[in-house]
C-alpha positions as CSV (number, residue, x, y, z in Angstrom):
1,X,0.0,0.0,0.0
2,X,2.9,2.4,1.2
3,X,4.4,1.6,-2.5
4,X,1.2,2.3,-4.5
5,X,0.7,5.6,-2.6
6,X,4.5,6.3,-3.4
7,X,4.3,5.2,-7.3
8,X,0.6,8.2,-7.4
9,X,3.2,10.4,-5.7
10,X,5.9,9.9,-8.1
11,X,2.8,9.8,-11.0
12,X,1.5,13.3,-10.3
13,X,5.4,14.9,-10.1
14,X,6.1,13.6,-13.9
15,X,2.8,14.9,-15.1
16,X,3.8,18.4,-13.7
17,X,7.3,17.9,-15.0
18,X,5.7,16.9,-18.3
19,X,3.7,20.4,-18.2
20,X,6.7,22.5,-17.2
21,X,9.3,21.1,-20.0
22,X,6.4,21.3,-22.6
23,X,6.2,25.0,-22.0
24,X,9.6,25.8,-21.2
25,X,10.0,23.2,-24.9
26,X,7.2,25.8,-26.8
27,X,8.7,29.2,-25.0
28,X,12.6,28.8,-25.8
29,X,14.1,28.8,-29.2
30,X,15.7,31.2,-31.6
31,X,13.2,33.8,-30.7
32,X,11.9,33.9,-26.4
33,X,8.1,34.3,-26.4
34,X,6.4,35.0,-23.1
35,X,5.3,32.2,-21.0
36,X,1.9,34.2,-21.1
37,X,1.4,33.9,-24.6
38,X,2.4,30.2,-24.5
39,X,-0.4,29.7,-23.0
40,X,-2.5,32.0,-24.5
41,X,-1.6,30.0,-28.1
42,X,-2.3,26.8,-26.4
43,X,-5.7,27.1,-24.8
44,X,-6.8,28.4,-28.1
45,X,-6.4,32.6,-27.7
46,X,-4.5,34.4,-29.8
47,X,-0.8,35.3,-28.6
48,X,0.1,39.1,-28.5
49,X,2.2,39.2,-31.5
50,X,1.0,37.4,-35.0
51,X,4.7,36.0,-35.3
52,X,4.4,34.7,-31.7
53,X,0.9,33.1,-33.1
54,X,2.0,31.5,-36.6
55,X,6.0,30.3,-34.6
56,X,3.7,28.8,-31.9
57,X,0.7,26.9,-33.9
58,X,2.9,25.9,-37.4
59,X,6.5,25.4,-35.9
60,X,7.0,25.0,-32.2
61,X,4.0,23.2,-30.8
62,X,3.7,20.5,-33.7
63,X,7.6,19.8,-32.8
64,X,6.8,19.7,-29.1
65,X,4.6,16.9,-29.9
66,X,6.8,15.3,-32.0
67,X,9.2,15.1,-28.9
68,X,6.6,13.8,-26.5
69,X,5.7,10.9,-29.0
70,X,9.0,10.0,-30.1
71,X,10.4,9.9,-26.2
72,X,7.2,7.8,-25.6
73,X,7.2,5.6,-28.2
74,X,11.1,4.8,-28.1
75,X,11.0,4.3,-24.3
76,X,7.9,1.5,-24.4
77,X,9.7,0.0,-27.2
78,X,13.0,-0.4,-25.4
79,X,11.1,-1.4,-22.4
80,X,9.1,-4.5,-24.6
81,X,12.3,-5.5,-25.6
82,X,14.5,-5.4,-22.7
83,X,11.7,-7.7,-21.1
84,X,11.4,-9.8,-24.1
85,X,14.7,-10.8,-24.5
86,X,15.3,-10.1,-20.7
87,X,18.5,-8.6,-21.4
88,X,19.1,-4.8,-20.2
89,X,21.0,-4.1,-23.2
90,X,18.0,-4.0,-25.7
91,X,16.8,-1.6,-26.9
92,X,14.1,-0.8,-29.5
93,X,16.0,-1.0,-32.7
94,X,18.1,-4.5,-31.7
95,X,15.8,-6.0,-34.4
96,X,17.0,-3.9,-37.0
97,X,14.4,-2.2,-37.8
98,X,16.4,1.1,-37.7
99,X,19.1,-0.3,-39.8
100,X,16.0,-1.1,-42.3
101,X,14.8,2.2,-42.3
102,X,18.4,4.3,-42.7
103,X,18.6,1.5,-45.3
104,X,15.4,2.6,-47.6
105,X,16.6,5.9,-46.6
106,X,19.9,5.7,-48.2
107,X,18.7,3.9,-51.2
108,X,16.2,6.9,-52.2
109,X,18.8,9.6,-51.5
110,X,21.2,7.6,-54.1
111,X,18.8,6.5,-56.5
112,X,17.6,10.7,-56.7
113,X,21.6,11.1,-58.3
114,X,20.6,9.2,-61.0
115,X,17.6,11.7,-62.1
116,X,17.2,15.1,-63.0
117,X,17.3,17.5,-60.7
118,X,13.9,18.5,-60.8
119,X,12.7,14.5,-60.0
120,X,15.8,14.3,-57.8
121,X,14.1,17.5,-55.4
122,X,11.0,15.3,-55.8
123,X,12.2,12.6,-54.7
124,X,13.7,13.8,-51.7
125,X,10.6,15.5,-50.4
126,X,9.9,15.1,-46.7
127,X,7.0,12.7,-47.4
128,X,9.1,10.3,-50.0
129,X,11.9,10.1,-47.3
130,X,8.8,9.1,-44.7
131,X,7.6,6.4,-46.5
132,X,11.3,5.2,-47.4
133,X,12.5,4.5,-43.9
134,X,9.2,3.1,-42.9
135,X,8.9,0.2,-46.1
136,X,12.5,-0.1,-44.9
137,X,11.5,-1.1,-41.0
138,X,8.8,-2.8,-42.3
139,X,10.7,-5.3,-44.8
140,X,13.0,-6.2,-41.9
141,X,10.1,-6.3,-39.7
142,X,8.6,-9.2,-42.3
143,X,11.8,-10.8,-41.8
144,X,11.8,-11.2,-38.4
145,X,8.4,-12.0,-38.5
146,X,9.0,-15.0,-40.3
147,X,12.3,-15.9,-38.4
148,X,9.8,-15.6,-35.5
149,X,7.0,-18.3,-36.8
150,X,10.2,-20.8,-37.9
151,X,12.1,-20.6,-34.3
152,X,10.8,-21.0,-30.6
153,X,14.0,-19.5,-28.8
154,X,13.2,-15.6,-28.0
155,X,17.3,-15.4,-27.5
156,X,17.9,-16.4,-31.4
157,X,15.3,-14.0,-32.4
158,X,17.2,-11.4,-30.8
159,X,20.8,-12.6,-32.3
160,X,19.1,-13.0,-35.8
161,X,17.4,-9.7,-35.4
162,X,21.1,-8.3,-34.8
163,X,22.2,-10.5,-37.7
164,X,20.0,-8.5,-39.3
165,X,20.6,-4.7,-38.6
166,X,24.3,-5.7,-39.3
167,X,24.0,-6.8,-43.2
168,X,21.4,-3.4,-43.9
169,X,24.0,-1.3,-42.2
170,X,26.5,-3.3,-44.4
171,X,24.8,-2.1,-47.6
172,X,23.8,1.3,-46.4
173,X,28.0,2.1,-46.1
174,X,28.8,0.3,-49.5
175,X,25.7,3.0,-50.7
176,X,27.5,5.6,-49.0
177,X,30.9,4.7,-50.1
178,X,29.7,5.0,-53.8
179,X,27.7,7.8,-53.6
180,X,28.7,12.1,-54.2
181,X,29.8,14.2,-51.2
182,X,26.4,16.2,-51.7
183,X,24.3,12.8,-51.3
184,X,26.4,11.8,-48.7
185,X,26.1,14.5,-46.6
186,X,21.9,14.6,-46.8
187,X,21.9,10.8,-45.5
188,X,24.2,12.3,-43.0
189,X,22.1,15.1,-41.8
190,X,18.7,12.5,-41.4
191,X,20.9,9.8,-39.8
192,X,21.6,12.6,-37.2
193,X,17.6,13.2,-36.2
194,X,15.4,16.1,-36.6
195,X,12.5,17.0,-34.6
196,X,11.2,19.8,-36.5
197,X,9.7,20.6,-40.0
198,X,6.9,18.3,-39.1
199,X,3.8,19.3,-40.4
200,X,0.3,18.1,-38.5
201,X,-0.4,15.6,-40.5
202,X,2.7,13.9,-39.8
203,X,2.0,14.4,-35.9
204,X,-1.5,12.7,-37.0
205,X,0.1,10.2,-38.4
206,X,2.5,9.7,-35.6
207,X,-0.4,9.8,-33.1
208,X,-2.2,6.5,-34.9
209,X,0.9,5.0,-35.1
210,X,1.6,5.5,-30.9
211,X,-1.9,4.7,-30.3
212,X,-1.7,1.5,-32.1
213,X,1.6,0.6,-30.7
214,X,0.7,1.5,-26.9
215,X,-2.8,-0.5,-27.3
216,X,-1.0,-3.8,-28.3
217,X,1.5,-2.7,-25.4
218,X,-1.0,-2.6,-22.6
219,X,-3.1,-5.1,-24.1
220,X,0.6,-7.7,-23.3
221,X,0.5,-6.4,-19.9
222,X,0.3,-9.6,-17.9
223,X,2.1,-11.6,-20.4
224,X,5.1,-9.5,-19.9
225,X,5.1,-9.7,-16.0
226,X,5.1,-13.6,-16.6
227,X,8.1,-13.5,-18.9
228,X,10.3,-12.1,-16.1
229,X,10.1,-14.9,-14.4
230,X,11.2,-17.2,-17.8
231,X,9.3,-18.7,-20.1
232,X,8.7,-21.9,-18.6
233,X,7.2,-20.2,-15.4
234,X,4.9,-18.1,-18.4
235,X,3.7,-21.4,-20.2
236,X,2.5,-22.8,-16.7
237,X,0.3,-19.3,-16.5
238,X,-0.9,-19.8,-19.7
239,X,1.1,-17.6,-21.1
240,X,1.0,-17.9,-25.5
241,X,4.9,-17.5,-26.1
242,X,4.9,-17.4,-29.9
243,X,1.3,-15.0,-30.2
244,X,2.7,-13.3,-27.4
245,X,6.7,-12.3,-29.1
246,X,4.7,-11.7,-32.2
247,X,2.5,-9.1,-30.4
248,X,5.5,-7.9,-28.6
249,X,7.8,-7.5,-32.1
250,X,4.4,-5.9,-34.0
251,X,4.3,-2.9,-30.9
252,X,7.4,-2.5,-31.1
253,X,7.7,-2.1,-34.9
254,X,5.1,0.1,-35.0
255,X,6.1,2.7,-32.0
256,X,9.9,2.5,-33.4
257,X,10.0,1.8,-36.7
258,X,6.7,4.7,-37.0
259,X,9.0,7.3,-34.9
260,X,11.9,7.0,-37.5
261,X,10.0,7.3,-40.4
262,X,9.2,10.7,-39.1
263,X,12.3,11.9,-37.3
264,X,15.1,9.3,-38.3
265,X,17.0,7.8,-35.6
266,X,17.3,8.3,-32.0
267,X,19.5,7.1,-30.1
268,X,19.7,6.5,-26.3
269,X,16.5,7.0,-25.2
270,X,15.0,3.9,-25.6
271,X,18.3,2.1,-23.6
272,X,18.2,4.7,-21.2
273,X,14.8,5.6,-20.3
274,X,13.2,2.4,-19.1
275,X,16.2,1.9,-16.8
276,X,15.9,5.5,-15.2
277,X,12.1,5.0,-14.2
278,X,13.0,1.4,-12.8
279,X,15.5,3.1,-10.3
280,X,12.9,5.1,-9.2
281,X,9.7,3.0,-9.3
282,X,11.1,0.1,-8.3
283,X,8.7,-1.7,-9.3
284,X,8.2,-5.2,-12.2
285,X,5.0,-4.5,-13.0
286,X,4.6,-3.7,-16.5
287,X,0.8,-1.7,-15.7
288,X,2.6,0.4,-13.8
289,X,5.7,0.7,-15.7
290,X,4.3,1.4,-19.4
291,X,2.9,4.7,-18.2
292,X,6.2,5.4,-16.5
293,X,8.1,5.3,-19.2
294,X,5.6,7.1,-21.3
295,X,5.7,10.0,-19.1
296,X,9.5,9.6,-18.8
297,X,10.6,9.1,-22.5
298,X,8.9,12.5,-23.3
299,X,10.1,14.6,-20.5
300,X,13.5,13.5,-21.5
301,X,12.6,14.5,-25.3
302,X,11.5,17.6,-24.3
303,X,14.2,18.6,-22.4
304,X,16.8,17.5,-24.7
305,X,15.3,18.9,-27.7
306,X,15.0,22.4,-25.7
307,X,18.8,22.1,-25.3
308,X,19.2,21.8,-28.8
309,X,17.6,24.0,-30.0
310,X,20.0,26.6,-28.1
311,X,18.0,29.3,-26.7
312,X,19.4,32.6,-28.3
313,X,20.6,31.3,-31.3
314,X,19.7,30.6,-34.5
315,X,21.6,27.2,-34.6
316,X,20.4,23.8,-33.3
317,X,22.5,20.9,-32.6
318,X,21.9,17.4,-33.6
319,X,19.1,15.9,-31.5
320,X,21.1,12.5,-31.6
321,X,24.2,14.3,-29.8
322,X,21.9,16.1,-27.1
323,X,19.9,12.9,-26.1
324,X,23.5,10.7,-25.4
325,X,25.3,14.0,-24.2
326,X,22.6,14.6,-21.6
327,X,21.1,11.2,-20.9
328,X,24.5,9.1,-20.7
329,X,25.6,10.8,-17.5
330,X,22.3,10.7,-15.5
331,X,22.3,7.1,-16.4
332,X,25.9,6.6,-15.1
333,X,25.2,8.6,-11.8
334,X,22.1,7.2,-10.8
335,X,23.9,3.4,-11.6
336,X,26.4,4.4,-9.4
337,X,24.5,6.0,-7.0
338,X,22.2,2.9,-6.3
339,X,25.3,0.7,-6.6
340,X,23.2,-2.1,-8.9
341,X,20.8,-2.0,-11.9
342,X,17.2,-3.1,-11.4
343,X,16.0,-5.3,-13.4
């Protein structure tokens, strides 16, 4: 009872810290805007300033919620897998699904060298570089499906899943190696992660695609508590191990494998995230831990993407860099700190 009290306690403290980075998120940037007009924009006023208005509604906000799904999305994924495979070095791409995506990714931006430039620009519009990276997750998503109906052992899946990501990254450097300095260096910039420039029906999108992905999360709630405990232990609670790993691997494929389509890879967060609430919570029980990490995965996002986007400035660092360079040492200190990682 003392814990349930505690884990409403710690509940209600992420939902405020949720509200204050998504402000602080919407209010910093290249240009300040008031706190006052924040919210003005948000509960549907108009802010002061017009510019305030249109960076607010068409820019800021539509990014902001871009971070929330993505740090959402990731940090269920990592936690599915890292329960899965019950290893705490999963993560949500260890089934290559972003090696698939920077894959279809890398194949568009070469195949546009061989066109004109005015079906080359085409080609590498925001919405053809979308649906790139996502038919690339989703062929290796097909392959590990099928790997998945042919062999019982969750622990080859994962190795074969690696297997996987290994040979896509193989041919996305042999791409790179033969294509121009120019072509090189846009696969560079959307391996590095971008937040922004989404439109809202991209964050529509990306809303079906969390939705889906947190319903077939939820919906494995007590099949994931069983697997802690092994497999054999989950058969003797009735526990479907092959509909359940498929489930698992479809949630997870959709949360990840939808959030790089949109804003390419992201690193960290998905490792990290599930980790940091379990030091904290301290608790197994995946009802209580999905919503953690939910809340957790996008205040991190949030608070990442408001240090890169260097309030003052008219530069913003690579989201990529912000999420390892920030994240990485809270990990570290709260290891050390509790002397032993809960899991």
């Amino acid at each position: 009872m003392q814990a349930q009290k505690k884990h409403i306690l710690y509940f209600w403290l992420l939902a405020g810290l949720l509200v204050f980075a998504l402000l602080l998120n919407v209010s910093l940037g290249s240009v300040a805007i008031p706190l006052e007009d924040v919210l003005r924009s948000i509960s549907g006023q108009e802010a002061t300033k017009e510019t305030w208005q249109f960076i607010i509604a068409e820019y800021r906000l539509p990014k902001a919620i871009t971070a929330m799904l993505t740090g959402s999305a990731l940090a269920v994924s990592g936690l599915l897998m890292q329960t899965l495979f019950r290893n705490p070095l999963a993560g949500p791409f260890v089934l290559g699904l972003s090696s698939g995506a920077s894959l279809g990714v890398a194949i568009l931006i070469l195949g546009a060298g061989a066109f004109g430039s005015f079906f080359g620009s085409v080609l590498l519009s925001q919405w053809s570089l979308v649906v790139a990276s996502a038919l690339g997750s989703f062929l290796v998503l097909l392959a590990v499906l099928a790997v998945t109906f042919k062999i019982k052992d969750t622990m080859a899946i994962l190795i074969i899943g690696l297997m996987f990501g290994s040979v896509t990254a193989a041919v996305v450097s042999v791409l790179s190696y033969f294509t121009n300095a120019e072509k090189l260096q846009q696969y560079i910039f959307w391996s590095f992660g971008s937040l922004g420039n989404q439109s809202w029906s991209g964050v529509t999108i990306m809303v079906l695609c969390c939705f889906l992905g947190f319903l077939l999360a939820f919906s494995s709630g007590k099949s994931l508590n069983a697997l802690l405990l092994g497999e054999n232990y989950a058969k003797s609670m009735g526990v479907r191990i092959k509909r359940t790993t498929v489930l698992i691997i479809l949630a997870t494929s959709i949360l990840a494998g939808g959030i790089t389509a949109f804003v390419g890879p992201i690193a960290f967060v998905g490792l990290a995230v599930p980790h940091i609430t379990r030091q904290y919570f301290k608790s197994s029980n995946h009802f209580t831990l999905l919503p953690a990490v939910m809340l957790s995965g996008a205040i991190l996002m949030l608070l990442c993407d408001t240090v890169a986007q260097l309030p003052g400035s008219e530069y913003t660092l690579p989201i990529n860099a912000i999420t390892s360079l920030v994240g990485a040492p809270v990990v570290i200190w709260l290891l050390v700190r509790k002397r032993k990682l809960l899991f």
